[in-house]
LOKEMI-112252 format. One record per residue (C-alpha): residue in three letters; residue number from 1; x, y, z. Coordinates in steps of 0.02 Angstrom, whole numbers, padded with zeros to 5 digits. Each point is the difference from the previous one (the first is absolute). Layout:
<nodes>
  loba  rodren    east   north      up
   ALA     NUM       X       Y       Z
...
</nodes>
This chain:
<nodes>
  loba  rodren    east   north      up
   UNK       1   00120   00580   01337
   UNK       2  -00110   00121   00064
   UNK       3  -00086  -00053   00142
   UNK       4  -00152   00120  -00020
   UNK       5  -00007  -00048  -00186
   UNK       6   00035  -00172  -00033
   UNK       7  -00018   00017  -00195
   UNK       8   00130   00150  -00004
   UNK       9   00169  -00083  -00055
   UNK      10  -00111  -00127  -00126
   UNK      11   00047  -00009  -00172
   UNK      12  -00099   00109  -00142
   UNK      13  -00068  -00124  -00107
   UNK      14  -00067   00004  -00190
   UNK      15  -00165  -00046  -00048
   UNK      16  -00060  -00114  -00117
   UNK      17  -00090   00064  -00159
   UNK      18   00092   00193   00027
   UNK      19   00133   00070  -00085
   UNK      20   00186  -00100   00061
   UNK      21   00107   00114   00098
   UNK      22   00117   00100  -00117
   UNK      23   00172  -00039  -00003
   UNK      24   00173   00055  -00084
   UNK      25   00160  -00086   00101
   UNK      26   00168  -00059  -00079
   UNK      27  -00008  -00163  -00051
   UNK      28   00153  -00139  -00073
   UNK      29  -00081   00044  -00158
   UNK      30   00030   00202   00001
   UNK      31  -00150   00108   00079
   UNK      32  -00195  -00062  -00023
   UNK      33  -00160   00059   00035
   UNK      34  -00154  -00060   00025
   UNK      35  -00044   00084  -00149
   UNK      36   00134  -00095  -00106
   UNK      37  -00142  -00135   00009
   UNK      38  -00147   00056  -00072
   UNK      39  -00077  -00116  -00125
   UNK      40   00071  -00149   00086
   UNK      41  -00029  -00088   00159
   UNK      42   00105   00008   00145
   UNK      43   00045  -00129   00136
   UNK      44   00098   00117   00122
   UNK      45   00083  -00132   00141
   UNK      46   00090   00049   00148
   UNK      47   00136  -00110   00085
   UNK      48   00080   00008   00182
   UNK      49   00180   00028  -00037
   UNK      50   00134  -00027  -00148
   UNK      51   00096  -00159   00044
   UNK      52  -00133  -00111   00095
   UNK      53  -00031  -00155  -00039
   UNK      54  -00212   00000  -00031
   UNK      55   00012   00164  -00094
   UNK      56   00140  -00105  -00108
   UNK      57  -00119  -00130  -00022
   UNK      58  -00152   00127  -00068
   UNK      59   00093   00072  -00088
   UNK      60   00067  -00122  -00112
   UNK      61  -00194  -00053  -00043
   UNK      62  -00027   00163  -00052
   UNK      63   00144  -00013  -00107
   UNK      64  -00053  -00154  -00065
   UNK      65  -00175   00051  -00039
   UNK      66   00048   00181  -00076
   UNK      67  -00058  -00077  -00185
   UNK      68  -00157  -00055   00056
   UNK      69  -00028   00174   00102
   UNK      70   00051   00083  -00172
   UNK      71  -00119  -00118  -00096
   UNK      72  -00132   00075   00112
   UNK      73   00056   00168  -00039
   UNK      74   00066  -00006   00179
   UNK      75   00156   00104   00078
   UNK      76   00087  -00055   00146
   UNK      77   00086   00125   00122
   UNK      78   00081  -00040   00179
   UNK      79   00036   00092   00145
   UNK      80   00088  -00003   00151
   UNK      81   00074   00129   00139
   UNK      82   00171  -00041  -00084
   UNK      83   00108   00116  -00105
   UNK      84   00046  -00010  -00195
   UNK      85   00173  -00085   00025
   UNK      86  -00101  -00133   00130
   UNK      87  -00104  -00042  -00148
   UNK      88   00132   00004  -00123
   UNK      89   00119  -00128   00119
   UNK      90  -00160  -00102   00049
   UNK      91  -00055  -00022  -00170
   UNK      92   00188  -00037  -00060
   UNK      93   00003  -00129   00133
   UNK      94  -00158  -00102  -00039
   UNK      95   00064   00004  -00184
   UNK      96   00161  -00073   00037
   UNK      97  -00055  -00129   00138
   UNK      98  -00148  -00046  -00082
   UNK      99  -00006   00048  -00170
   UNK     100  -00143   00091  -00002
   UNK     101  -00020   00163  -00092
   UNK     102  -00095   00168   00089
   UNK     103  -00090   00074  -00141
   UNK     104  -00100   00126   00079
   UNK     105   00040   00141   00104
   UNK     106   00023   00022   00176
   UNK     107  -00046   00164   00082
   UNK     108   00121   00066   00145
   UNK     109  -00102   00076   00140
   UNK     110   00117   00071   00112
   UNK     111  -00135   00147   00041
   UNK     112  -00131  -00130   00041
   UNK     113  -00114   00115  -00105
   UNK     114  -00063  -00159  -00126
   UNK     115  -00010  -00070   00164
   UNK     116  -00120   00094   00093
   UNK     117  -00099   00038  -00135
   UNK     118  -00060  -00166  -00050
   UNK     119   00011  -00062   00181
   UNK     120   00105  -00117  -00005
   UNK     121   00095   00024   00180
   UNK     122  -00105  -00095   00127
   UNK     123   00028   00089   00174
   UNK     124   00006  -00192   00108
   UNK     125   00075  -00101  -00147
   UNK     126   00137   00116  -00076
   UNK     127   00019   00165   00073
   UNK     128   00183   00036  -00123
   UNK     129  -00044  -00113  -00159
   UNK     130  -00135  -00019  -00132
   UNK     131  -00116  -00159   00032
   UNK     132  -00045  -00112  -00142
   UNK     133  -00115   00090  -00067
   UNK     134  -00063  -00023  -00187
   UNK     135  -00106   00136  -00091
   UNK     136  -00107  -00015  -00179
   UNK     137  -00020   00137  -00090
   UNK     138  -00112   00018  -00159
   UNK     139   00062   00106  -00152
   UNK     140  -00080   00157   00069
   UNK     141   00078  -00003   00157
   UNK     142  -00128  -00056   00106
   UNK     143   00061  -00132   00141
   UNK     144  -00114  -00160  -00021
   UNK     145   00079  -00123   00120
   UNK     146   00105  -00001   00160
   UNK     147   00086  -00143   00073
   UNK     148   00098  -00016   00162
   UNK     149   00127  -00145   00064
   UNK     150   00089   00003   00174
   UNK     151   00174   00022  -00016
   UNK     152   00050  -00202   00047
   UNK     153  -00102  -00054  -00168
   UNK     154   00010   00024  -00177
   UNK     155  -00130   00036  -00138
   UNK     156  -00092  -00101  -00111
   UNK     157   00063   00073  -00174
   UNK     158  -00116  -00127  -00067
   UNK     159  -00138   00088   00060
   UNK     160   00034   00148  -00038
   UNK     161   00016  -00052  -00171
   UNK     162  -00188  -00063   00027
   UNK     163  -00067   00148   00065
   UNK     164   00074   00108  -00125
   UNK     165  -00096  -00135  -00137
   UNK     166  -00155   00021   00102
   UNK     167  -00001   00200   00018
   UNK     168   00021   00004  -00196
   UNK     169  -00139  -00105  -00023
   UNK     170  -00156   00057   00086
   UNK     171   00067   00162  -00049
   UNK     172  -00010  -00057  -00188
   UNK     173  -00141  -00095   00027
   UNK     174  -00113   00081   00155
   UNK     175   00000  -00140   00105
   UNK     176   00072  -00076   00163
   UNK     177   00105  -00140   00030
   UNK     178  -00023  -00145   00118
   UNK     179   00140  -00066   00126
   UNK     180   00145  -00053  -00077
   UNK     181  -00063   00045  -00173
   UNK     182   00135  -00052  -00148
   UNK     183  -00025   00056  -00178
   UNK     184  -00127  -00111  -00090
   UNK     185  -00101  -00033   00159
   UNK     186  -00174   00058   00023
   UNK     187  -00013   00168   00067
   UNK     188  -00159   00093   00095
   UNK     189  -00115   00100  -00079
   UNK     190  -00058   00145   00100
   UNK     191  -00164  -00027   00097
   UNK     192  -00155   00115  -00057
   UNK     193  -00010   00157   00086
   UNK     194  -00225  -00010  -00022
   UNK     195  -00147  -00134   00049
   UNK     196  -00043  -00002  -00154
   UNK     197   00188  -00038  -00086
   UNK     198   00002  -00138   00130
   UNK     199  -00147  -00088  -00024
   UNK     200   00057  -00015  -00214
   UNK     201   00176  -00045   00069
   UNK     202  -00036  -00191  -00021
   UNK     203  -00040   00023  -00199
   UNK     204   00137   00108  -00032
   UNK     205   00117  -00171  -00072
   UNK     206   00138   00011   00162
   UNK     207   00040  -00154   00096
   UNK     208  -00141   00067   00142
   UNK     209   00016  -00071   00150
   UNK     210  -00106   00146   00110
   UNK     211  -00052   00194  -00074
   UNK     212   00159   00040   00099
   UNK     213   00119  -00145  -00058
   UNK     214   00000  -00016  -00195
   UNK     215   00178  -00021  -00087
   UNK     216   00048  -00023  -00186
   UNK     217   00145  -00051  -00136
   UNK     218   00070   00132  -00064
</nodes>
């Protein structure tokens, strides 16, 4: 690290709400680009390493929750700082220990350039492999959401499965979601912007609790 700039080594990162950092890399499913996406959502997921025994364990929830990705017009696509035939054996090898099938690809990022872009080396927790890192994007390419995990403890695919429920619906729907939100709860309605919109707040039919605080059923 530079000592006269402390921030000089540190990662690039993406911002949320701003075009996702383009991509084409070889993949266990022949070449893809970000562009291969558009239309559909994208839950781009780094791992560690091929052949480690959390990765192993994310993965297969991925795997097991590809149909109800799909049903949410959802992609899935890994990455790690592994080569093609990696993948290929790795992916073999959960299949025939535990039976569980890979369906989506795998991107090999032997340059690092996937990497890099999206930020997903952390100089002080990984300074040779990918972090778990977990990335939303929105049919037009723009990154909504950003998760990070230390490399000793695996995702939540169950709530990434939420969040991806939750981005689709206040974007359907123009609202917000409270903590822990699950399809069918209440969600927030978005707090006036005037005096005037706040004061008639209280008639406007929501569950009020304060001009700031009203939710509703959808």
């Amino acid at each position: 690290m530079d000592a006269n700039n402390p921030t000089a080594n540190a990662p690039v990162m993406p911002q949320l709400n701003r075009p996702a950092p383009d991509f084409t890399a070889p993949t266990t499913h022949g070449e893809k680009s970000l562009s291969d996406y558009k239309g559909k959502w994208l839950v781009l997921f780094a791992h560690p390493a091929d052949f480690t025994p959390v990765c192993t364990t994310e993965f297969m929830a991925f795997a097991q929750r590809a149909d109800e990705f799909k049903a949410l017009n959802t992609e899935l696509l890994g990455l790690s700082i592994d080569g093609i035939h990696a993948h290929i054996a790795w992916t073999r090898s959960i299949k025939q220990n535990f039976d569980v099938e890979i369906p989506f690809p795998i991107i090999a990022d032997l340059s690092m350039k996937v990497a890099d872009a999206y930020g997903m080396v952390q100089p002080g927790a990984s300074d040779t492999s990918a972090v778990r890192a977990t990335f939303v994007i929105d049919p037009e390419g723009v990154l909504r959401a950003m998760i990070y995990y230390p490399m000793s403890n695996g995702r939540s695919i169950d709530e990434v499965v939420r969040l991806v429920k939750a981005l689709q619906t206040s974007d359907e729907h123009g609202v917000a979601t409270p903590e822990a939100w699950q399809p069918g709860d209440q969600v927030i309605v978005p707090p006036p912007a005037t005096d005037m919109a706040a004061e008639a707040r209280k008639d406007e039919g929501y569950d009020y609790v304060d001009w700031y605080f009203s939710k509703k059923t959808l």
